[in-house]
C-alpha positions in Angstrom: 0.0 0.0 0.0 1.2 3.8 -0.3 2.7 6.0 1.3 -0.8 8.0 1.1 0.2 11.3 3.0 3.6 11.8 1.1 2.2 10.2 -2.2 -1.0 13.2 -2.4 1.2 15.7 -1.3 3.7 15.5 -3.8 1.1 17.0 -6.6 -1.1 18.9 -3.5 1.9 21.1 -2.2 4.0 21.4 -6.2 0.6 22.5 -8.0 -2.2 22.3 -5.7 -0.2 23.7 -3.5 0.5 26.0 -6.6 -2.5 28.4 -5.5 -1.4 28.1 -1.8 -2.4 31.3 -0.1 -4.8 32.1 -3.1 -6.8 35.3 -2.0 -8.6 35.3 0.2 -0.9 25.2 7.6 -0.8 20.2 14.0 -0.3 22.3 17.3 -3.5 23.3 19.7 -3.4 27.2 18.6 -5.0 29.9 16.6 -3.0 32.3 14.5 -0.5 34.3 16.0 1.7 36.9 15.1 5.4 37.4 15.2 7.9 37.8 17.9 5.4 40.5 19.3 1.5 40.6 20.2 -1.4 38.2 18.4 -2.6 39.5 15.2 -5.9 40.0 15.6 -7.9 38.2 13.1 -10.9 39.8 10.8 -14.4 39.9 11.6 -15.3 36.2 9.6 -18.8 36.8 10.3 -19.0 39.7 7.4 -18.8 37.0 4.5 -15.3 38.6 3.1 -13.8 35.6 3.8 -15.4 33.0 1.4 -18.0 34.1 -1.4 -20.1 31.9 -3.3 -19.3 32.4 -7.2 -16.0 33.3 -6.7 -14.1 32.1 -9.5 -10.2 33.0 -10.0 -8.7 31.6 -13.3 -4.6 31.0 -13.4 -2.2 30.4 -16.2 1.0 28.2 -14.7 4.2 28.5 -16.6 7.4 26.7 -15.6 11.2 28.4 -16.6 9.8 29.7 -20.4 7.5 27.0 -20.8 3.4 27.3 -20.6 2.7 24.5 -18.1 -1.2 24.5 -18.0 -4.0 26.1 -16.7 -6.3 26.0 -12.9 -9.5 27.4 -11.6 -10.4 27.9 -8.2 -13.9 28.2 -7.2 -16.2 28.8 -4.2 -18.8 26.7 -5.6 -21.7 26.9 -2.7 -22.5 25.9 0.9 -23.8 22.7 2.3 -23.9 21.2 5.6 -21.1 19.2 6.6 -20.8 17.1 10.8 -23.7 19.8 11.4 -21.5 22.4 10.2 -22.6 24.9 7.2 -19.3 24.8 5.1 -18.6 26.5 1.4 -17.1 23.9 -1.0 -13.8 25.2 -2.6 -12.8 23.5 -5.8 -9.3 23.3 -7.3 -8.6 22.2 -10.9 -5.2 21.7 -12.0 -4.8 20.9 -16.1 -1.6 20.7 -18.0 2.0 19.7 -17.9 5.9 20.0 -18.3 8.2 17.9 -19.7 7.8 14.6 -18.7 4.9 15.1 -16.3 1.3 15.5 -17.3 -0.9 16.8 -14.7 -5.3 16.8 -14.7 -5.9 17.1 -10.3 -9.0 17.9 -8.8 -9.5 19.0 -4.9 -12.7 19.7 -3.1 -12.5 21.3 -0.1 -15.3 21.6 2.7 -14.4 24.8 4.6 -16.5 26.3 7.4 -15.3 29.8 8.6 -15.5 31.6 11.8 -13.1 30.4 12.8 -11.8 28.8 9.5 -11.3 25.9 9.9 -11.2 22.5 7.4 -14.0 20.2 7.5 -13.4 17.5 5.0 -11.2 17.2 1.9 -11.5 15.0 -1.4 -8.6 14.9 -3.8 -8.5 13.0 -7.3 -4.8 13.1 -8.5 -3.3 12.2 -12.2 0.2 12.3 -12.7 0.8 10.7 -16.0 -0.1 6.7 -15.5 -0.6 7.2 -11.7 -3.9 7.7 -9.9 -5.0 8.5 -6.7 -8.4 9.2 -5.1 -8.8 10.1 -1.5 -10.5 11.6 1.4 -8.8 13.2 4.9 -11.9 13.7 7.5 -10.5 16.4 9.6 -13.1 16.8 11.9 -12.9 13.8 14.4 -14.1 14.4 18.2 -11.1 12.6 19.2 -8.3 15.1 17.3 -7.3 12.9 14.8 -7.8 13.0 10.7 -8.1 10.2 9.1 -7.0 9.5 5.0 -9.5 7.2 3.6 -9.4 6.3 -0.9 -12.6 6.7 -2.5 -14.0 4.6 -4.3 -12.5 3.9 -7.5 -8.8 4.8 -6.3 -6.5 1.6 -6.4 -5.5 1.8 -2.8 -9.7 1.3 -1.9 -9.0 -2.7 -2.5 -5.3 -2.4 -0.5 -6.0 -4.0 3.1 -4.4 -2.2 5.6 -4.9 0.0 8.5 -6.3 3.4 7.1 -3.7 6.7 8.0 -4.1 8.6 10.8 -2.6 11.1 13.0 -3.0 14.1 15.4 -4.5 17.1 14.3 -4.6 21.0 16.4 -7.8 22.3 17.0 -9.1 24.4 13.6 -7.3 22.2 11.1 -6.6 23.6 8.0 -5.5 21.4 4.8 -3.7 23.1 1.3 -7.4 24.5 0.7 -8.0 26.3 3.5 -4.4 27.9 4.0 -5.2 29.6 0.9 -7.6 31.9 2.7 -5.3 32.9 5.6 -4.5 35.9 4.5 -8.0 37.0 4.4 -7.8 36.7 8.1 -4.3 38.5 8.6 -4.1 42.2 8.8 -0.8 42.4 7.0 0.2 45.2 8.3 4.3 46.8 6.9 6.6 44.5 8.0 3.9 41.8 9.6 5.4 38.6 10.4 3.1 35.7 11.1 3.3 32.1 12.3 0.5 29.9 12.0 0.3 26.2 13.6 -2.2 24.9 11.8 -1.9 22.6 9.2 -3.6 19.4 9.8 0.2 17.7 9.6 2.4 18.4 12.3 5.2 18.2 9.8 4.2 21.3 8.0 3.8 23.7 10.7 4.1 26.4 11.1 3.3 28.2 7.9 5.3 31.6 8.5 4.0 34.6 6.1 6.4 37.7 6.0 4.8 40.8 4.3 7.7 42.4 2.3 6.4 45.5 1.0 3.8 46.8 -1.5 4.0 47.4 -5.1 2.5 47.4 -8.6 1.8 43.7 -10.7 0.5 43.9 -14.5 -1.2 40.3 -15.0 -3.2 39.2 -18.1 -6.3 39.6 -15.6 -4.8 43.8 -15.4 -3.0 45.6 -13.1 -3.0 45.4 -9.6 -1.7 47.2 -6.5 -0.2 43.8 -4.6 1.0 43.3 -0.7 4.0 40.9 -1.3 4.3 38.2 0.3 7.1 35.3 1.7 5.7 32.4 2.3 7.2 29.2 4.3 5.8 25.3 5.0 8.3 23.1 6.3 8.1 19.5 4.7 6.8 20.7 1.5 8.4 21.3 -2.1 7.1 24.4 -3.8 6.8 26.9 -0.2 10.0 25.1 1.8 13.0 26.9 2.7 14.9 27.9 0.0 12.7 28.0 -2.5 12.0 31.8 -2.1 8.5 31.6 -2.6 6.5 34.8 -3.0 2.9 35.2 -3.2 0.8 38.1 -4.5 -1.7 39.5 -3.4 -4.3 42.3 -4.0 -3.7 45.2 -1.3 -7.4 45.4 -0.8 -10.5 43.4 1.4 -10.0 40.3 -1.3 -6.9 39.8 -1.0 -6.8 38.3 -4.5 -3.7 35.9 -5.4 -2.5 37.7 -8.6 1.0 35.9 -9.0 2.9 33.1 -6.8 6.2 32.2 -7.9 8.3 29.7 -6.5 12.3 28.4 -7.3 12.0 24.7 -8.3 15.0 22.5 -9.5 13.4 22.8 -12.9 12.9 26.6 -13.2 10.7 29.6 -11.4 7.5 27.9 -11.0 4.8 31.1 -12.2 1.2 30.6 -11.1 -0.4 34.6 -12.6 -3.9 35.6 -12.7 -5.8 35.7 -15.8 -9.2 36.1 -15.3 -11.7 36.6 -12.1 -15.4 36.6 -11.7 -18.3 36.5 -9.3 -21.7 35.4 -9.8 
């Protein structure tokens, strides 16, 4: 049987993981700021932080080369545990080289305080398939990585992956709406234990300054940002990832780019809608 937590985040974090932070990552606390004070988070309750219809359209490009094409979308709300959560699609089309990428992630994300629910992922990396669900909101603290059916590991036998998770989990879904929450204030610095895998925390977002970006989607004015996850490819140390994103309530992702031993890894905004 696989590795299932290192086998789905492999594509999850390199181009799922792609849109990580997109506009708006286990300990046992909320978000905090810095070496200094708690950032105090945004009122979630004003519907700013997810909105049905959203629908952000990305071109990816790798070194020179057009890698492919992803949507995300905040497609509606349904009840989820007894929970009223917006589901947050991700859909990753294209390829580089020798690797040929169609992905699809559903996200169940409730907020106030936003926090994961449930996630469904269908991954194709060129002959290799994999379908499966992390349950992430267990009374006992724990997630739990179950296949769906129709993935090859749903006939493996085999105890099912597990582990602890802190209180609000958050999977690659829902750290893309963190800075929604943050005030990114000059200079902000801002650790956050909460990814549902111990591993990755915390996810550390530094705000570098504020400029101008030109995208196909226009020009916007942008809050840079530097983003860390230990554990993963695309955001780990070293990889100077920056992220993009628009200096106003949305907090749109407009560009992400990311070193990669094959090139600068370019996710840019090409068209954005609501309905």
């Amino acid at each position: 049987m696989r590795d299932w937590p290192g086998s789905y985040r492999r594509t999850a974090i390199v181009l799922a993981g792609t849109l990580a932070l997109l506009s708006a990552a286990p300990r046992h606390r909320g978000v905090a700021a810095g070496p200094s004070k708690a950032a105090p988070a945004r009122d979630l309750a004003t519907g700013s932080l997810l909105r049905t219809g959203e629908r952000l359209e990305y071109g990816l490009s790798l070194g020179p080369i057009h890698a492919g094409h992803a949507v995300l979308a905040v497609q509606d709300t349904e009840p989820i545990e007894n929970v009223e959560a917006y589901r947050v699609a991700l859909k990753v089309t294209g390829g580089a080289l020798f690797l040929t990428l169609d992905d699809s992630l559903v996200s169940w994300i409730a907020p106030g305080p936003l926090h994961t629910i449930r996630s469904d992922r269908r991954l194709h990396e060129g002959p290799d398939t994999e379908a499966l669900r992390i349950e992430l909101h267990g009374a006992d603290g724990h997630y739990r990585i179950t296949p769906l059916p129709g993935s090859p590991a749903s006939e493996a036998p085999g105890e099912r992956p597990s582990g602890v998770m802190p209180a609000n989990p958050l999977d690659e879904l829902g750290v893309l709406f963190l800075p929604r929450t943050l005030p990114l204030a000059p200079g902000g610095d801002y650790r956050i234990p909460r990814f549902f895998q111990a591993t990755d925390n915390p996810v550390h977002i530094h705000v570098l300054g504020r400029q101008s970006l030109r995208t196909p989607a226009g020009t916007f004015p942008v809050v840079a940002l530097s983003v860390v996850i230990p554990g993963t490819g695309l955001f780990g140390p070293g990889r100077k990832a920056r992220v993009y994103v628009t200096d106003d309530a949305a907090r749109t992702v407009v560009e992400l780019t990311s070193d990669t031993a094959l090139g600068k890894l370019r996710l840019y905004l090409t068209g954005r809608s609501e309905t």
